[in-house]
Structure formats: C-alpha cells, structure tokens
N, C-alpha and C positions, 0 to 999 in steps of 0.2 A: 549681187551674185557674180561671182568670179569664175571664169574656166583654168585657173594656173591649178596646176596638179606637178607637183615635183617631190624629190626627197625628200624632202622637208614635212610631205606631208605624208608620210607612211610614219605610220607610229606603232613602238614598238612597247608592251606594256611588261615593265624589267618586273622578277621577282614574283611575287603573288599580285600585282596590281590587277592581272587579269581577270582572278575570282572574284577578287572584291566590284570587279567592273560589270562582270556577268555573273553573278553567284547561282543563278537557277539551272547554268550549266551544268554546275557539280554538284548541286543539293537538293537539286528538285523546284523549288521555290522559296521566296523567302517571309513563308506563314510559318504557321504551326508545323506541317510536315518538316519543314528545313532546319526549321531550330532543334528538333528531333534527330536530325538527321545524324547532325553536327556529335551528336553523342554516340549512336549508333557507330560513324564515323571511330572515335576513339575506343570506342569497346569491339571493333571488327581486332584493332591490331593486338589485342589480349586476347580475342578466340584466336587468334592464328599463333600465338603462343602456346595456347593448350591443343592446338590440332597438332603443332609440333612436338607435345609431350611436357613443357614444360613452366606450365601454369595452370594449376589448380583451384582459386579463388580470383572474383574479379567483383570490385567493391565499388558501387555508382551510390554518390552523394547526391540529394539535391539539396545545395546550401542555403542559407537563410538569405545569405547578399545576392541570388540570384545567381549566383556560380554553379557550376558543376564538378565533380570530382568523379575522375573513375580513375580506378587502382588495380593495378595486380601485382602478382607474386614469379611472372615469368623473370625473363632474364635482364630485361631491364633493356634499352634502346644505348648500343655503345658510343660511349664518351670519348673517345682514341681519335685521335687528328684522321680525316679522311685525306687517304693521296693525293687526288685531283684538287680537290677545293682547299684544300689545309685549312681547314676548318673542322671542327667537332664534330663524329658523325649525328650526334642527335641535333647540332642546328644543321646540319643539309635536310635533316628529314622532314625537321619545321616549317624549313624557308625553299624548299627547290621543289615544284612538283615533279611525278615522276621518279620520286627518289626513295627509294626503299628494298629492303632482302627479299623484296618476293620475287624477283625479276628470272634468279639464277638457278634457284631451287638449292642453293645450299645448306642457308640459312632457312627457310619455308620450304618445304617437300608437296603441303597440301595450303591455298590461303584463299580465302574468300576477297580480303581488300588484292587485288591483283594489279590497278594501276598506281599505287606510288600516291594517291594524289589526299587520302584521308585524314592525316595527324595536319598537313599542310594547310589543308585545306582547311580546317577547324581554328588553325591559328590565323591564317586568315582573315576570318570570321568573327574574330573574337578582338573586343576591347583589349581586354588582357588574359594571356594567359602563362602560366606559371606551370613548367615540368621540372618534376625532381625526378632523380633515377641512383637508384639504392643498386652498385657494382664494387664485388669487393671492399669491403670495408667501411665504402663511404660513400655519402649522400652528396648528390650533385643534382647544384640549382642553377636556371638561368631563365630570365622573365623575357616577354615579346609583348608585345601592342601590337595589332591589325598586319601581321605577317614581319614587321621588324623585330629586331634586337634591340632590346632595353636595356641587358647587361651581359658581363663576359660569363661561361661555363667558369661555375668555381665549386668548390667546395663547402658546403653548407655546416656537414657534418659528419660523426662517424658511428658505428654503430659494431657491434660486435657477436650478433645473437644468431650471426648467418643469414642468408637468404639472400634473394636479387628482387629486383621488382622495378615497375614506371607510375609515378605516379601523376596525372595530368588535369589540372584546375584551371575551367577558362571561364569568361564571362562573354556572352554573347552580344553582337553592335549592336544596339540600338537605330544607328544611320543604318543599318542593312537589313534586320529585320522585322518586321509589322507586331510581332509579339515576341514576347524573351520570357514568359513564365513557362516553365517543364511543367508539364501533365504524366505524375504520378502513372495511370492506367493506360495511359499510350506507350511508356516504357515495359510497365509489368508484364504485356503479351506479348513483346518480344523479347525479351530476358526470361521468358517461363520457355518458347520456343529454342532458344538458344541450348538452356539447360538440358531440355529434354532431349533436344541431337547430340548431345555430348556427354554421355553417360558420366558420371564420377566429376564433372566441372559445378564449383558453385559461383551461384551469384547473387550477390548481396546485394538489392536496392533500399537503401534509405531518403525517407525525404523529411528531413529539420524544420519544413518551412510547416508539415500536417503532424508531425511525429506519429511517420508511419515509416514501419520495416518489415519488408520481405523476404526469405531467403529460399532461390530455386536451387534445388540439387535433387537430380534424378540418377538413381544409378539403376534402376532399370528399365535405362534410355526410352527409346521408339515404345517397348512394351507398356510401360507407365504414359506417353505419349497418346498413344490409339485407346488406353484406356479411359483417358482425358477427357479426349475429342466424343467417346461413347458414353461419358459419363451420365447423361439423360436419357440412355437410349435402352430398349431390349436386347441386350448383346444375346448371339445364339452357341456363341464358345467362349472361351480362351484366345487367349490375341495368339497368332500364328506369327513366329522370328525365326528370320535368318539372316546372318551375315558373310557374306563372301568375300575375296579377292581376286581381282583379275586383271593382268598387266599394269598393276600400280597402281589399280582403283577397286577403292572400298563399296562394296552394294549392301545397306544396311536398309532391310524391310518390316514392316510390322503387319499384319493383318488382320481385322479382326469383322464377321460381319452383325448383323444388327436388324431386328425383325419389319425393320422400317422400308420404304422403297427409293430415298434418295442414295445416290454412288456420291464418296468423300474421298478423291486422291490430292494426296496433300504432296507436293515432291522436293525435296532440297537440296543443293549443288553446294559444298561447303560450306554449309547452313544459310544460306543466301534461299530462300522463297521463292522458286518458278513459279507462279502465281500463272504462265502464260504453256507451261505444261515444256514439253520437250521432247525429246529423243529416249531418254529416261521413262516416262510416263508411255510413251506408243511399246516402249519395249515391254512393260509390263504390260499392258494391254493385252496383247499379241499373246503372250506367252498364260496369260489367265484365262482367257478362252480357251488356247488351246487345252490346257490340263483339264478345265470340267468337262470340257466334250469329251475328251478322252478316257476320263474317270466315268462319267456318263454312260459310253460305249460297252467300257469294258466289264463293266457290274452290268449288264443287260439293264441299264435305266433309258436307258435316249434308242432305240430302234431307226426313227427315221427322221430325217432333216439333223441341222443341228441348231446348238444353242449360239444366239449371237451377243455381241459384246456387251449390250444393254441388256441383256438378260442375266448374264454371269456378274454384273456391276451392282444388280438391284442390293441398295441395303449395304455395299461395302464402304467399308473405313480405311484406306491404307496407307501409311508413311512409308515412302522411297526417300531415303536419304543417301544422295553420292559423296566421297570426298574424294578428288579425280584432281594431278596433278595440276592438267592442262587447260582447263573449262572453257570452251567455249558457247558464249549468251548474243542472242539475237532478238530479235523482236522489237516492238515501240517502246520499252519499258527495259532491255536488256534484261527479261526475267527467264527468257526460256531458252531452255538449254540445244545447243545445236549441233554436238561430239556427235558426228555418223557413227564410230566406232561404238558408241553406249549405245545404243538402240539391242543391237543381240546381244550385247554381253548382260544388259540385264534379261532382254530376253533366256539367256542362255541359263543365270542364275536361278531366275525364277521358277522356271520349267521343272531343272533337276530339282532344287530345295523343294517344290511346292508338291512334285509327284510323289518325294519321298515322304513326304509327311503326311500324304491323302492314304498312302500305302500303311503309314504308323500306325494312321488316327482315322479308323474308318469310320466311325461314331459321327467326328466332324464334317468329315469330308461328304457324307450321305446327306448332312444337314444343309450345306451348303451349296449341294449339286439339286437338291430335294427344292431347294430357296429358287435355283436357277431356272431350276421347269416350272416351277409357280409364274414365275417371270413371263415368260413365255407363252405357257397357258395365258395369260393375263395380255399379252402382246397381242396375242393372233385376236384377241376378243374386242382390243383397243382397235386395231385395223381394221374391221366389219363395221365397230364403231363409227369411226372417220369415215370410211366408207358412206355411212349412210349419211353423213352429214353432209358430204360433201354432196353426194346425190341430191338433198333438201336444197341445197345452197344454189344446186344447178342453173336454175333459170333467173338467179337474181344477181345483175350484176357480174357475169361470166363466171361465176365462183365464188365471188366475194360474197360476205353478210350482207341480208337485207337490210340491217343498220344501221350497216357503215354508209356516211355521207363520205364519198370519197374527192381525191381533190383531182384539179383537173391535169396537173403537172403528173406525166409517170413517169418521168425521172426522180432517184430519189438523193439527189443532190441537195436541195434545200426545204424536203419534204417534210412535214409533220404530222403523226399521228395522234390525238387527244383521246385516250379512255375517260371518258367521262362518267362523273356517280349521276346513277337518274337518268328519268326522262326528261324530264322537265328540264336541267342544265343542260342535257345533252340538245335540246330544241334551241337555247338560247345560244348555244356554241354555235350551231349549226348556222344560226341567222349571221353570230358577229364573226365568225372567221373570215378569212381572207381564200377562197375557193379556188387558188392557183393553187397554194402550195402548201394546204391547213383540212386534212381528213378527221373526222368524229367518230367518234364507235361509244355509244351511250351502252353504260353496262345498269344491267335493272340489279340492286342492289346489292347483298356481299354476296364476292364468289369464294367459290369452294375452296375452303382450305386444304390446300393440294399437299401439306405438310401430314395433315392426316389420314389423305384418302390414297387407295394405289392410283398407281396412272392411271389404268383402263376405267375407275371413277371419273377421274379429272378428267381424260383426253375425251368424253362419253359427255363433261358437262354446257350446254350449248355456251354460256359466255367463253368459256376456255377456248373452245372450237374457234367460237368467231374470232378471239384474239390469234391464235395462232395460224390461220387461215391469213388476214389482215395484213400481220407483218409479214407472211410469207416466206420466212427462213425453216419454218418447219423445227422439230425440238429429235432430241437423243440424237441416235447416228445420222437421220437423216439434216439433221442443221446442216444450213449452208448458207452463211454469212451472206455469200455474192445474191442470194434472193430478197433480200432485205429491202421493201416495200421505200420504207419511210430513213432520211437520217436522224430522226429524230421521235423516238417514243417518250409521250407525254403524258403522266399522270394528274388528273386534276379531281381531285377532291374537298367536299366541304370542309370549311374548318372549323370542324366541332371534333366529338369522338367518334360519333359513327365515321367522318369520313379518315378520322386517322387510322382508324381498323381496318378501314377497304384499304386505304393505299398499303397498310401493312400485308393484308393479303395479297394484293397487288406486285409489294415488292418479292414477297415470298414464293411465289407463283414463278417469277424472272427468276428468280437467284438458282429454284430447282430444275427449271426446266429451260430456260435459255442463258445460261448465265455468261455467253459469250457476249450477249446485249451488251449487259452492264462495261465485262470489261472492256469489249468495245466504244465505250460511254456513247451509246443510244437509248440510253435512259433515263428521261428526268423526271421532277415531282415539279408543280403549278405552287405558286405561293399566292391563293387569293387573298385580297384585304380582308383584316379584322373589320374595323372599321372606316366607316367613310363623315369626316371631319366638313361643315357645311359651314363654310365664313368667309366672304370674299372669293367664291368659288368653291369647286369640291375639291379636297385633301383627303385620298386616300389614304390608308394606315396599317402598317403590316405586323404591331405589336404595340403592346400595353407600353412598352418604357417610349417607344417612337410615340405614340399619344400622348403620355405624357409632356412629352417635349413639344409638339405641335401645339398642345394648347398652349401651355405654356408663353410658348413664340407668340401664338396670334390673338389671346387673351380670350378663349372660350373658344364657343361655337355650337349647335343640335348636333350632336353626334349619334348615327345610325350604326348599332351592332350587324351585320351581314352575318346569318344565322347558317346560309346556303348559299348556293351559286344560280339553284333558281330563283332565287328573291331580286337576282340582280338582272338589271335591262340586257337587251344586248349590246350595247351604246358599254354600257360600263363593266362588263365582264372581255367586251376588245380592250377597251385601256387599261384594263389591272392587269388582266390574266392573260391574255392573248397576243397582243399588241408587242412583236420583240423591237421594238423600240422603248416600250417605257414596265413590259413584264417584269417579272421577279422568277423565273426556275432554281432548279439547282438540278445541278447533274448526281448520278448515283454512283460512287464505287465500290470498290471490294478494297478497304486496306487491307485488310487483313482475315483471308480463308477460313483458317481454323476460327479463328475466333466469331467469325462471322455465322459458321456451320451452327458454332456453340449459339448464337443470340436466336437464332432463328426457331434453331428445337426447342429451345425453351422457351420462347414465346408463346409459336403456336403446336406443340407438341402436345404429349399427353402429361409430362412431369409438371403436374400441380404446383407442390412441394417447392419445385425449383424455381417454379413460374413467381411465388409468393415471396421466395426470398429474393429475386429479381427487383419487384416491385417495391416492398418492405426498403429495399437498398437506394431506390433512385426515386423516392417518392417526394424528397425535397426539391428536386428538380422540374415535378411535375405540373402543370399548369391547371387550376379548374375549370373549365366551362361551363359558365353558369347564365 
C-alpha cells in the first residue's frame, strides 16, 4: 500500500469510456431492464421527431442475430460537418455525450430525451452498431464498435421516392450485459403507451426471432387510452376529454369513471411515466374536488360538510398527459414532475373544461357526483369501523394486534415485518426469528379481496385492520410514509396454490390501498424451499431445474417435498426463509402502472371472460403442484 497520490493519478475517462465503466448510471442496470432500455433509448429520439411534427411511423425490429432495428420516417439526424468538432453531426451525437437539438429548443420545442446522452449512450453499449440516415436523395452509412468509429460517413446509396428518416441497428455487449435476448411483451406495453399519448403516431413492433407483429395507432389518443385501462371494468359513461394550451404547455386529460372503488391516475410529462406523481397530478386533484363539491352544492345534493379527495377519486380512470417545453423531474427515480408553474395551470384547466362539461352533461355529472356521496357515505361508516377496532385493540399491546409478535427494536431502520399464512407457521416464525429486529403477524387464511369489496368492507375486515394498524402508515389521504413501523414488509407464504393466492391477495391489497409501499420498495415476498435434498448434510432447494442439478452433482439423496411452512422446524424455516444471511426474498415493484392496474382487475376482478383468456394464454408457463 502506497500513500503517493499525484497527477498521474486522477484519470480522465475520454469519449464514452465512462458509460461503459459505469453503465447503471445511465440505464438503470445491466439486466433485462437495461437492455430494454437501450431501445427505449433510440425510440425516445423518433417520438421527439413526431412531438415535433415530423414523424409519423416508427418501425422496431427484433432481429433474428440478436440485433435490434428501430426506424422512422422523421428528418433524419444531419450529416453536415459540425463547427466545433468538424466532424459529421450524426458522429458528434454517437460519440459525445450531452450532444444533441434538444438543448436550444430550435430544432425540439417539446423532447422527452432532454440530456443529450441516449443514441450515445446505446452506441456505447453496443458491440456494433450500424446508423444509416435517408437526407435528400441519399443514404448515409457509417458503422461504430462499443462507442468508436469503425468507418468514415459515406454514402451507401441513393433513392428517389422522397422522404427523410434514421435508421439505427445495434447489437448489444455481451461484456456489459447479463442478458441480450429482447422480450417481445416488455416492449409491447410501452409502444401501446407511447401510441396512445400521441394521437395519429404509429408503431410497428416486429419480432423475426417468434414471427410476431404488432402495430399501435391510436387516433383517438387519451379517449381510446382510458378506455383501455377500463377495458374489464363497469364504466358509468363516456370518457370525459379535454385539451388545452397554456404558456407553451399542452394539458391533454381523459376521464372516465367506473362502478369499482379503486382511483387510476395515470400522469405523463412528454410521454415519459411519472410513476411518482407531481405537480401535474396535485393540480388535478385540487381542482376535481373542487368542481364535484361545487356541482354538489349547487344542485342542492351536498347540504352539509363536504366531499373529500378520496371520496370524489372512488372508481376514477384518468390520463394527464403534459407536453411542456421546460420539464422539470425530481425524485429517486426522476419520474415526478416538479414545474411549480404546473400545478394551477392544470389546476386552472381542469376546473373551467371540467365545470363546463358537468353544465353540458348533467346526466354524467349527477352520476358521478351521485358516485362521490356513495363514497362518503361509505367513509363515515369505514371511520366508526376503525373506530371500534381500534377501541378492541386498545388494551393489547398499546394499540397494536394481539397477534402481532412484535420486535423489540422501534426503530425501523433494520426492522422486519413477516405476514405470515397460518397459525401454525406463524408459531414457528415466532420461535425462529431473530426478536431484535423480526415482528410476525400470523394472518388466519385468505383475506378479503379488497379488489371486490368497497373499502368500508375491507377497512371493517379484522386481518386488513390488523395489517394496516401494524405497519402504521395508515392508507388513502391519511398515508404517511414518515409512520412506517417496519423497513421492511415481508410476505411469506406456502409454496403450493393456496399460498400463491394469499400472497396474490396480499399483493393486491398493497398495490390498492398503499401502493406508496411498493414504490417505496418495503415490499417483499419469502422464497421458501421446494425441497430439502438429505446427502452429506441438508441441501435446500428452491426449484425443480436447481434439483435437478443437485442431484445430479451429489448423485442422489431422500428428498423431502415441503408441502408448508408449518411442516418445517424452526431450526429450518431461520435458514431458508428468515435468516438474511443465507434467505431468498425478492423485492416488489411497479414497472409498469397501467399495465399493472390492467393484471390486477383481471385477476381478481369480476371479468371471467377476461380472467380465462389470461390463463388460456400463460398456461404453458404454469407450474403443477402435485
């Protein structure tokens, strides 16, 4: 060990050396998300084409050599020597991060990719990749390796039929990342989103490798959008649209509500997914309260108190779509938008379009004001509810469930909450935890599907009580993260079917009624062992192909199926399941909102129909338990 520290050793990483040195900086990671991403990456700079007006078709290959292809018909990335660099502009935009027309707003007025660093960054990335670019007359090619130049900008070819376009083919490192096959269905829901925020754009996915083809085109944007997202549901109208302008920013709304008690705000910043809400989303808020109490009022419906935000939310659908020069994104995720300016301009939007249209369409608007006092009613009955639970709970435990084994740590820095299926695991959890910093809450078999039931059911059912008591953030308006019990909620269920149905109601229960858990990741699921492998010691086993391989290696052994998790000691439910030194979890997230809304109603909804061709579809995938 040395202490010399001079010039010499500050290192500077020229060119793209530095993505490829840290790529999770700019991709997220380098799984399956990242390799996605990379594509994503090249289809942001073709919607910023057609946000600009001038790209209407955008063509993603997935090729048979593991390549990718996306195309469009915009203007094509100029070939013209750049001043500074005298170099080609389309190799500054390959090889320099930071380098691209959305800086100025000349060339881009409205762009989702906003730092320069996407087409860069994908070549980067990429073994090889190969852009041609169709400008006046002629076809211009030039290839790149892992962010260099493999050859000069030349001329390929010439063409004469009209048109502009870019057309860009990479193949992804292998040295960089862990998987390089594209998933077909991880593209499809965001290229069906894309389509749908941008009325009149299509988008063509092909994949050569399944010979399958898709093609998204929505021209009646946001409205076909909400009727999407409603597509399994009771709709109680017509989707409600309007679109405004204000100071250079477009406020494009869909709404539509639905006889169900979950709220769906879906919000989008230059088609970019706030997934973490915004300034945009508080602004509609604000402003959709205000109009049903107002509408409320002035039809002599609401006499006394009024309606609050959760009440007027019950059952709605609605797409906010911004396209706003300026965006400003905050948050751990850069998803939520943070313009002070947005906040009353879509407030402002909302209000006038929304009043006017409760004035047009009184039919609707009684429906949905009619929806909001049902709420309500159903609130004040929910609160009497809690009420008396919380009264029952009184003497046990300060408040807390008489259940809950709780841990002795109340800080909840390194805390753990385990719902457990059963009594019986829930007794074994209790003995093998670690009681610093490891609480139990044994739930007595499936709880309520809170998908089907209103709240004042749900919030009325004692396991629901005790869980949301437990973690202590409380659900709807009154959530508040800063109360949050445990860093860690734990689901642990048998691994058969019944306990795959509890943890699904489990997750469903999170996703409706706290689903700031999840995107907080305080949510995980238990991976207990299949089986347990007995040969020179026990070998745990957490899958048929890992069993196979086990035996395999150790040339037999009595292998015990684990049917439950009360079958197991508590000696061996700490080392599989408990033990964060040699456990298995996984964390829960949200990729993806809408679609997520979508898996959830038709799971545990009322659409049969929908439910059977779900399963019908994924039933090769499905594992038996026998």
């Amino acid at each position: 060990m040395t202490g010399k520290y001079d010039a010499e050793d500050i290192k500077v990483l020229e060119g793209l050396e530095g993505v490829r040195k840290r790529p999770a900086m700019y991709i997220g990671s380098t799984g399956k998300d990242g390799l996605h991403h990379l594509i994503y990456e090249a289809v942001d700079n073709s919607v910023d084409e057609a946000l600009a007006g001038y790209c209407k078709i955008i063509k993603v290959t997935l090729n048979k050599d593991g390549s990718a292809t996306i195309e469009d018909d915009g203007r094509g990335i100029p070939v013209d020597i750049h001043p500074k660099f005298k170099i080609p502009a389309v190799q500054v935009a390959l090889t320099k991060l930071h380098a691209g027309g959305k800086f100025d707003k000349k060339s881009y007025m409205i762009s989702g990719g906003l730092h320069g660093v996407g087409i860069s960054v994908v070549n980067a990335l990429s073994k090889k990749l190969i852009i041609e670019i169709k400008r006046d007359g002629k076809v211009y090619k030039q290839d790149y390796s892992k962010g260099l130049v493999k050859s000069k900008l030349s001329v390929a070819g010439k063409y004469n039929n009209g048109g502009s376009g870019t057309k860009v083919t990479f193949w992804p490192d292998g040295d960089i990342f862990s998987v390089l096959n594209f998933d077909y269905k991880f593209l499809e829901t965001r290229f069906r989103e894309i389509a749908f925020l941008n009325a009149g754009l299509k988008i063509i996915l092909i994949d050569e490798i399944k010979n399958k083809k898709e093609e998204f085109f929505y021209s009646g944007g946001l409205m076909e959008f909400v009727r999407w997202v409603n597509k399994s549901k009771d709709v109680l109208h017509k989707p409600i649209y309007f679109k405004r302008e204000m100071d250079n920013n477009i406020i494009d709304v869909s709404i539509q509500y639905n006889s169900g008690y979950q709220e769906n705000i879906f919000g989008f910043v230059n088609t970019i997914n706030t997934v973490e809400g915004g300034t945009h989303v508080s602004g509609f808020k604000t402003a959709l309260t205000r109009v049903i109490n107002d509408y409320a009022r002035k039809k002599g419906l609401l006499k006394n108190g009024a309606l609050s935000g959760d009440d007027v939310r019950e059952g709605l659908t609605v797409i906010i779509s911004l396209k706003i020069p300026n965006p400003q994104f905050e948050g751990q995720t850069k998803t939520k938008l943070g313009n002070s300016e947005i906040k009353g301009q879509v407030d402002s939007v909302v209000t006038s379009a929304l009043t006017e249209f409760f004035e047009e369409n009184p039919t609707i608007a009684r429906k949905i004001t009619s929806k909001a006092m049902d709420a309500a009613k159903a609130r004040l009955a929910a609160k009497k509810a809690k009420d008396l639970v919380r009264r029952k709970g009184a003497f046990s435990l300060g408040g807390l469930p008489g259940k809950l084994a709780d841990c002795s740590n109340k800080k909840s820095d390194n805390t753990e909450l385990y719902l457990v299926e059963g009594e019986s695991a829930g007794g074994s959890a209790k003995m093998a935890r670690s009681k610093e910093n490891q609480a139990i809450l044994p739930l007595k078999g499936k709880i309520l599907n809170v998908e089907k039931a209103s709240p004042v059911k749900a919030l009325s059912s004692e396991e629901i009580a005790n869980m949301i008591t437990a973690i202590g953030t409380g659900v709807g308006e009154q959530f508040n993260l800063d109360r949050l019990r445990y860093k860690r909620v734990i689901i642990m269920t048998d691994a058969d079917v019944d306990g795959e149905h509890i943890k699904t109601l489990l997750l469903t229960f999170f996703f409706r009624f706290m689903p700031q858990l999840i995107e907080n990741g305080n949510i995980y699921v238990a991976l207990p062992p299949l089986y347990r492998l007995r040969k020179r010691g026990d070998h745990y086993v957490y899958s048929d192909e890992e069993l196979k391989k086990i035996v395999e290696k150790l040339g037999g052994g009595d292998v015990t199926r684990f049917k439950g998790l009360g079958e197991m000691s508590s000696n061996q439910l700490w080392d599989t399941t408990m033990n964060p030194k040699s456990r298995r979890i996984k964390k829960i997230f949200i990729e993806d909102a809408v679609e997520a809304d979508r898996t959830f109603t038709m799971l545990m909804g009322d659409d049969v129909q929908a439910r059977k061709e779900f399963i019908s579809e994924n039933a090769k995938e499905a594992q038996l338990d026998v």
